[in-house]
N, C-alpha and C positions, 0 to 999 in steps of 0.2 A: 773294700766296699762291702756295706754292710747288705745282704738277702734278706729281702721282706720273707718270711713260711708262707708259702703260696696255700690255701685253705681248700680241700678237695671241696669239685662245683657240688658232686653227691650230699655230702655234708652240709654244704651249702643250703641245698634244695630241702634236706629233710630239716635242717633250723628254720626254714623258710615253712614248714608245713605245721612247723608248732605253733611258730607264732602267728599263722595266719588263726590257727585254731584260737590261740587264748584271744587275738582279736574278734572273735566271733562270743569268745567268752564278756568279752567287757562291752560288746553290743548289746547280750541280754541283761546284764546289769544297769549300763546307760537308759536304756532302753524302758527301764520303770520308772525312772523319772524325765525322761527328756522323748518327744517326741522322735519318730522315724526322721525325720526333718532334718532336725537337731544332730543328730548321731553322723547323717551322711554330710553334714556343710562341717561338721568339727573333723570328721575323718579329713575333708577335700584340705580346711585350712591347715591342720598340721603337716598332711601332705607335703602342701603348696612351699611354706616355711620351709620344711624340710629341704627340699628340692631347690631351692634359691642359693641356699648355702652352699650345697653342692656344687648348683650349675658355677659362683662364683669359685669355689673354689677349686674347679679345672678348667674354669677362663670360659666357659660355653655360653654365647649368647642365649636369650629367650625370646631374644625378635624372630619372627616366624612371615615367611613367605606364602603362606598358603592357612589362613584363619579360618575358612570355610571347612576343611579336611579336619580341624582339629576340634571344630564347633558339630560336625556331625557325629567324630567320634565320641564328642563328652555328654552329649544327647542322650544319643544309644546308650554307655557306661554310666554315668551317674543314673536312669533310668535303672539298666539293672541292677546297679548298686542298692539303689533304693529296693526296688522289691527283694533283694537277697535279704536287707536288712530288716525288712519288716517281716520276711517268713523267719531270718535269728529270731527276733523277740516273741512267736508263736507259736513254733515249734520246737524240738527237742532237736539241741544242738547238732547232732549227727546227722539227722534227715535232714534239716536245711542244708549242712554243709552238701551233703550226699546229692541234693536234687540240683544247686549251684554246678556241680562237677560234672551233670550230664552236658555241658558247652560243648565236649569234642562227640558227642553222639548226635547235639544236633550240625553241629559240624559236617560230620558225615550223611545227614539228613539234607542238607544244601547240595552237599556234593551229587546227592541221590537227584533229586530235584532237578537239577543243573542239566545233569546228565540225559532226562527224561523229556525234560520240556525244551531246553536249551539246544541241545544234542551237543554237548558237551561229548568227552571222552566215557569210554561204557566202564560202568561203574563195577568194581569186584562182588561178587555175589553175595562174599563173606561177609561184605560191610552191610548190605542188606541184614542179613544175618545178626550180626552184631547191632545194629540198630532195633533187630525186633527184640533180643535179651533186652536191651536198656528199658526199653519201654515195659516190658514185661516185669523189672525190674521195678519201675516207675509204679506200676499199679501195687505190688506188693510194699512199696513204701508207704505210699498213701491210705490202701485198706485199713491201717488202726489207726490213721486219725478220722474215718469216719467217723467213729463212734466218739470222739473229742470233739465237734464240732469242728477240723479245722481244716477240713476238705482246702477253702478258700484260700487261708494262705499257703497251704500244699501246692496249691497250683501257681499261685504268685512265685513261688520257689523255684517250681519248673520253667517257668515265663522266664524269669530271670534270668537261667543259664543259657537259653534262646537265645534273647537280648546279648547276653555275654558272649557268642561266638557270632551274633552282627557287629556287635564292638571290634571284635576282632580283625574281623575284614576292614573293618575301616582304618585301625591301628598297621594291618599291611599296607595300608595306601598310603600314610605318612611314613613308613619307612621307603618306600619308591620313589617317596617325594624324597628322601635325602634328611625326615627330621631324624636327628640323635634324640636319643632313648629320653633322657635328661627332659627335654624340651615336649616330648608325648607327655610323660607324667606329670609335668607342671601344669601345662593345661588342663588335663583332665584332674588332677588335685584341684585347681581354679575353675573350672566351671560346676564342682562338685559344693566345692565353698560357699558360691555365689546361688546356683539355684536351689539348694538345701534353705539357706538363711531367706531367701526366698517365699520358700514354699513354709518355711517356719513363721513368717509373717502372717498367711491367710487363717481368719479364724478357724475355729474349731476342727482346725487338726489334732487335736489331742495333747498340744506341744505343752510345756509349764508356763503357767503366768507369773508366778511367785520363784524368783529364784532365789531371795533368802532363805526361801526353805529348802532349797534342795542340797541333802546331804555331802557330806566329804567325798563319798564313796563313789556318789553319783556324777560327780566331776575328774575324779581319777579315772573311772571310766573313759568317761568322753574322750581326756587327753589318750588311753590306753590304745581307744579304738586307732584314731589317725598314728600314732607310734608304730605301735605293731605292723598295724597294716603299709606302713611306707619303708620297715625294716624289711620286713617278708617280700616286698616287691623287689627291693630292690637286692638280695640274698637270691632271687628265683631268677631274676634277669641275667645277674653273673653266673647262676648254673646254668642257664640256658646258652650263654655265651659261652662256657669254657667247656660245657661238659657234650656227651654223645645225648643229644636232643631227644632219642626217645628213651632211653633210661629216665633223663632229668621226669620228661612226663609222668612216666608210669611212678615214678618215685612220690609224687605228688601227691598220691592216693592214700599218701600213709597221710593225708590232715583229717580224714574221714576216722580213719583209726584215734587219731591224737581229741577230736573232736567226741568222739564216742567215748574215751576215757573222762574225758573232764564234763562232759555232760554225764556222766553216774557220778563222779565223783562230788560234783559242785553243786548240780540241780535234782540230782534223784532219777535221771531219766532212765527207765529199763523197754527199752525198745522188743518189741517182742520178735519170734522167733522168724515170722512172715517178713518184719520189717531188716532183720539180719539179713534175711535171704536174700529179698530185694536190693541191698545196700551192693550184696556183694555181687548182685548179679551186674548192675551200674559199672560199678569197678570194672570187671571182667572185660564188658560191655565198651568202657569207654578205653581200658587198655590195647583193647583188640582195633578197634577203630584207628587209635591212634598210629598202630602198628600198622594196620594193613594203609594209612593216605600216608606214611612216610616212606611209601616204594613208590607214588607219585611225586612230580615236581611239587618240593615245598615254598609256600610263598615267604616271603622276610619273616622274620622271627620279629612275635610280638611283646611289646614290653607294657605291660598295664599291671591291675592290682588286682583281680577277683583271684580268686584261685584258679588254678589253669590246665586246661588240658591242653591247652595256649599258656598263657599268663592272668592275672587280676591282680 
């Protein structure tokens, strides 16, 4: 009998941090030609494809018991998809990726919340703690794009990793339902497809009207963005299934690294010394969070596609 090489999840998870990075690369390139729109309904459809083949080929239905749970979660997700996507193409690669990753600080921001209004179980102090770095962290990101004008999408950026740890919760509530992993992503790749191409219909969104003119370059994109991102999702869900959950996480944080090399490399981006510090205070930020809610009951492990203090 022949043995498959079993592929460490580690390995795993840091191939998964490239490639969500060079996907965030082929969203700013998309992105000068094909509306915000455009980039997240071509992400959803390659997905979607992607995931069919799949699910047929380990026999997994895509009929689903519970349409509602999966229509909430693709809401919230494609939602923050979209605004991640639109702070990639306005900011410098790094600080988008960086403001996307704060998900597990507002994670801990719920948890805070929960605890306060809810009376939920009392919250570690530390995590307080840790959430005032992030934030702290958060302001020093954004102080030099004041003077860029792009305050706006800075915040759209942050909005978005929000969105992305309410995604999350809803991605736990289809695992309690019983759906396989397979069957969460195809949804959300299909509702990403569908209200993208959508919202690419409404005038003056900025999308292209002329596609004979848009270059080669600008279509290898499009296809790059849904590739990558449906490789990387699914490379970070088998680390998170095989490997020690909070390494896989903290591992993660090397995409802000991988993101910050290819935005000097590709686009010229020199982030300044404030916007270093901030970055790494996030990091810190989100790794200590993650660290001190995993000596609380963890809820199912989530399978989606943003980058993840969780998953995306």
């Amino acid at each position: 009998m022949i043995m498959k090489p079993r592929v460490s999840p580690y390995l795993q998870m840091v191939l998964a941090t490239v490639l969500f990075a060079a996907m965030g690369v082929c969203v700013k390139f998309a992105s000068r030609d094909f509306g915000t729109a455009a980039v997240v309904s071509a992400r959803g459809a390659v997905g979607a494809i992607i995931m069919i083949l799949i699910a047929r080929a380990a026999g997994t239905p895509l009929h689903t018991k519970v349409p509602m749970l999966h229509v909430k979660r693709g809401l919230a997700g494609v939602t923050a998809l979209s605004m991640w996507f639109y702070a990639l193409s306005q900011l410098p690669l790094a600080t988008s990726v960086t403001l996307n990753y704060m998900s597990s600080v507002w994670m801990a921001v719920f948890l805070l919340m929960q605890s306060a209004f809810l009376g939920g179980k009392r919250v570690d102090p530390r995590i307080v703690l840790a959430i005032a770095v992030g934030f702290a962290g958060v302001a020093l990101v954004l102080h030099p794009t004041l003077a860029k004008d792009q305050i706006g999408a800075g915040l759209i950026g942050l909005a978005s990793g929000m969105l992305s740890a309410t995604a999350y919760l809803q991605v736990t509530a289809l695992g309690k339902a019983g759906e396989p992993e397979v069957r969460v992503v195809f949804y959300f790749s299909l509702m990403g497809a569908a209200l993208g191409a959508l919202t690419w219909l409404i005038p003056g969104q900025g999308n292209p009207t002329d596609l004979a003119h848009i270059p080669m370059h600008a279509w290898l994109a499009l296809l790059g963005v849904g590739t990558f991102a449906t490789i990387a999702q699914l490379l970070m869900t088998r680390a998170y299934g095989q490997g020690n959950t909070l390494v896989v996480a903290n591992l993660q944080y090397l995409g802000i690294v991988h993101a910050g090399l290819l935005g000097t490399l590709l686009f010229e981006e020199n982030l300044h010394w404030d916007g270093l510090l901030g970055m790494a205070l996030i990091i810190a930020s989100g790794m200590a969070s993650t660290r001190l809610k995993s000596a609380t009951p963890a809820p199912a492990k989530p399978a989606d596609d943003q980058p993840r203090t969780v998953p995306q």
